[in-house]
C-alpha positions, 0 to 999 in steps of 0.5 A: 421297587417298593423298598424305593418309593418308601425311601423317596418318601423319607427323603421327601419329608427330610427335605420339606423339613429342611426347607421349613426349618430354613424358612423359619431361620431365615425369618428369625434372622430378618427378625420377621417373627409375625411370620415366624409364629405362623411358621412354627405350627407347622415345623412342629406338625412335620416333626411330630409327624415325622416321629409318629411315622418312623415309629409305625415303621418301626412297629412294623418292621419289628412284626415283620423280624419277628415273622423271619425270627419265627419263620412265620412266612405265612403272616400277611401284611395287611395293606387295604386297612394300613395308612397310607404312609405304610402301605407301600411298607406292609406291600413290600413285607407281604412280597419278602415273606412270599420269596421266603415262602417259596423258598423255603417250600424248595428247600423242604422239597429238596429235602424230603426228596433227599430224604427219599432217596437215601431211604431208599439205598441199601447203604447204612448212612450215619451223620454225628457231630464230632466234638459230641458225638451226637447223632444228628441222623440215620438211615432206614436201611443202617437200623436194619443193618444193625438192627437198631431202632436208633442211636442217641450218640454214637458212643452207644454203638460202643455198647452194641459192638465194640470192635464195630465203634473202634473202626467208626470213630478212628475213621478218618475224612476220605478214607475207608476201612473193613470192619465186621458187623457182629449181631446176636445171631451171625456176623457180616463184613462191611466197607466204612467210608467217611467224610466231613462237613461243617456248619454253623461253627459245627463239625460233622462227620457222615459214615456209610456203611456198606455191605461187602458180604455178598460180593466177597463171598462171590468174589471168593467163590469165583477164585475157588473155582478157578483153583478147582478147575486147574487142580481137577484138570492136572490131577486128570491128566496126571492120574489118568496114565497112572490108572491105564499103566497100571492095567497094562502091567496087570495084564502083562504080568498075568501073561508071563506068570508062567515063566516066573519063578513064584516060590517066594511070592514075589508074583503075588506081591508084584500082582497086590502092588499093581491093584493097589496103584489101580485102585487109588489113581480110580479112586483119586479120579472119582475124587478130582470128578466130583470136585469138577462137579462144583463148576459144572452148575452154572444155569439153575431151573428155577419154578415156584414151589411151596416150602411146605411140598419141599419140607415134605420131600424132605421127611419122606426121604429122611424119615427111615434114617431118623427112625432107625437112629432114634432122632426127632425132627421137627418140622415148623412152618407157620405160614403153609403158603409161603412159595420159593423161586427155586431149583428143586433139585439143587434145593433138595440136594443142599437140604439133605446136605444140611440134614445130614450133617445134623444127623451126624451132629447129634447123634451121641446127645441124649435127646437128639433134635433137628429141626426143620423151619421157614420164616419171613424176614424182614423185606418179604425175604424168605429164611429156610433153617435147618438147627440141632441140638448137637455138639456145636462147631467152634469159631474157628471151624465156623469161619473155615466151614465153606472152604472147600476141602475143609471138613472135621470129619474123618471120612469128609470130603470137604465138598458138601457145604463148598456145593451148597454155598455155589448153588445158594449163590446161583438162588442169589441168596447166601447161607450162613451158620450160627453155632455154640459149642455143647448147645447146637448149630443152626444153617440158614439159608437167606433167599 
């Protein structure tokens, strides 16, 4: 509306112009020049005037794209001390910086909220321009991830973790890949997933990273129970026959003894027979029993318990084996306060589970160590570590080290750690284990 009485002045003064200008030609053709002399002050006066005004328009739309160039919305147009001819010019600019300033308030509001929002996510998310690879923002949650505090580019992921780079950047728009995220003291597997936008001519690409750790190793639990229960239960229905035929012909051959003919030993050698088949289908159902024990943990009693009551259990209990082997524990605790949400029996058990495979570790070093320790982390989590200075576990035994069954000792069952990954799990925490060979090993227990 404003806009509209400015240009109907305009054309107001175009007009009158008009007018006077045929005016005065009309009478220089009639060759009334009397009037013509008068005519001409004022033609003269419209154009001057005319000129002045297009020129304090032009001043004033020139401060006010200046403003817009700037983004200076909170410049006001004084109107009550324009001239009237451009009161109506300065309303109008006055009104468009108001809508911009409204505007632009939304969008920032929208934007921090955005912002908000994807600080709040667990998902890493990162935006680079891909012609240069420069990164033109990342999330909280993907610094913590990769414990970076940022990234110019996103070629200096290259110096961080290579392997980790090669997925990024041969990510493709709409696609997603596995890739593992490998820092100073463990290694966790994570789904990438990418797209891509343009704007002003650039082209963008915005990852997400997305720790799948968790859920695989749930997901891997889950299936290992399954195999566990169907394995327990054939090699029970299997065995079980095996085990009471065996008594049955035990006491069948006691009874016909006496009628046998035993000059060459055949009795006793039958009898040995009989006891060994016994012994080993016992022993293999004690087996397949406390395989069946990893599935029968399903509900754990958690209370809040202080970790320094746990650590205190744990030496009590522990302490006569260190002694008589000559190994130093240590206990570190910095914070006597700390608490868990725990079961402390499971606890116990997954602790003594670690200790002694500690002790076992050390116990050909010179100066044997284990050391017990609870940190706060980062997000009020809670890290429980039980390390040793013994001879350290090669990457490949690392990566095989909870699978059930597997075990590097001779005598191992391959159960202890397979339990204590089930029952970190039913804690809704994870345990994970950093070792180097010849300098010792470390298991974390991540609450």
């Amino acid at each position: 509306m404003t806009f509209r009485k400015i240009q109907w002045d305009i054309l107001t003064r175009v007009l009158l112009l008009f007018a006077t200008l045929a005016a005065a030609s009309f009478m220089l053709v009639k060759e009334w020049y009397v009037y013509g002399i008068v005519i001409v002050p004022v033609v003269i006066y419209q154009v001057i005037d005319f000129y002045r005004f297009h020129k304090m328009a032009e001043y004033e739309v020139g401060q006010f794209v200046e403003s817009i160039q700037y983004r200076d919305f909170s410049r006001n147009f004084n109107v009550s001390q324009a001239p009237d001819d451009l009161k109506m010019l300065r309303k109008g600019f006055n009104e468009i910086n108001t809508a911009f300033k409204v505007i632009t308030k939304e969008k920032e509001t929208q934007y921090q909220y955005l912002q908000k929002i994807l600080e709040l996510v667990d998902t890493g998310i990162v935006s680079y321009e891909t012609e240069t690879g420069d990164v033109m923002w990342m999330n909280e949650s993907l610094k913590k991830m990769l414990m970076l505090p940022y990234l110019k580019t996103i070629h200096s992921l290259q110096r961080r973790d290579e392997e980790l780079y090669r997925h990024v950047v041969a990510l493709k728009p709409g696609s997603s890949d596995v890739a593992t995220v490998h820092l100073e003291k463990h290694s966790f597997k994570i789904l990438l997933s990418a797209t891509a936008f343009q704007t002003e001519g650039k082209k963008y690409q915005l990852v997400a990273f997305q720790n799948i750790n968790e859920a695989l190793d749930e997901t891997e639990s889950k299936a290992w129970q399954k195999l566990l229960s169907v394995m327990t239960h054939e090699i029970m229905n299997s065995v079980a026959p095996i085990s009471s035929l065996a008594d049955t012909l035990k006491t069948r051959l006691q009874q016909s003894v006496r009628y046998l003919d035993n000059s060459n030993g055949v009795v006793e050698d039958l009898e040995v027979g009989i006891n060994t088949i016994k012994r080993r289908s016992e022993g293999l159902l004690k087996f397949a029993e406390v395989y069946r024990n990893l599935n029968k943990i399903t509900t754990p009693n958690l209370k809040q318990v202080f970790v320094r009551d746990l650590f205190e259990n744990m030496h009590n209990l522990m302490e006569p084996t260190l002694e008589r082997k000559g190994i130093e524990m240590e206990i570190v605790l910095k914070a006597p306060d700390l608490m868990l949400d725990v079961d402390t029996n499971l606890m116990e058990q997954v602790l003594i589970n670690l200790i002694v495979n500690a002790i076992d570790a050390v116990k050909e070093m010179p100066e044997p160590r284990i050391t017990l320790s609870a940190v706060t982390t980062s997000g009020n989590k809670v890290a429980v570590k039980v390390a040793d200075n013994g001879h350290g576990m090669s990457e490949e035994v690392m990566n095989n080290i909870f699978i059930p069954f597997f075990s590097t000792k001779k005598n191992g069952s391959g159960i202890g750690l397979s339990l204590c990954k089930q029952i970190m799990m039913l804690h809704k925490g994870n345990i994970s284990v950093q070792s180097i060979e010849g300098t010792g090993t470390v298991f974390t227990l991540q609450f």
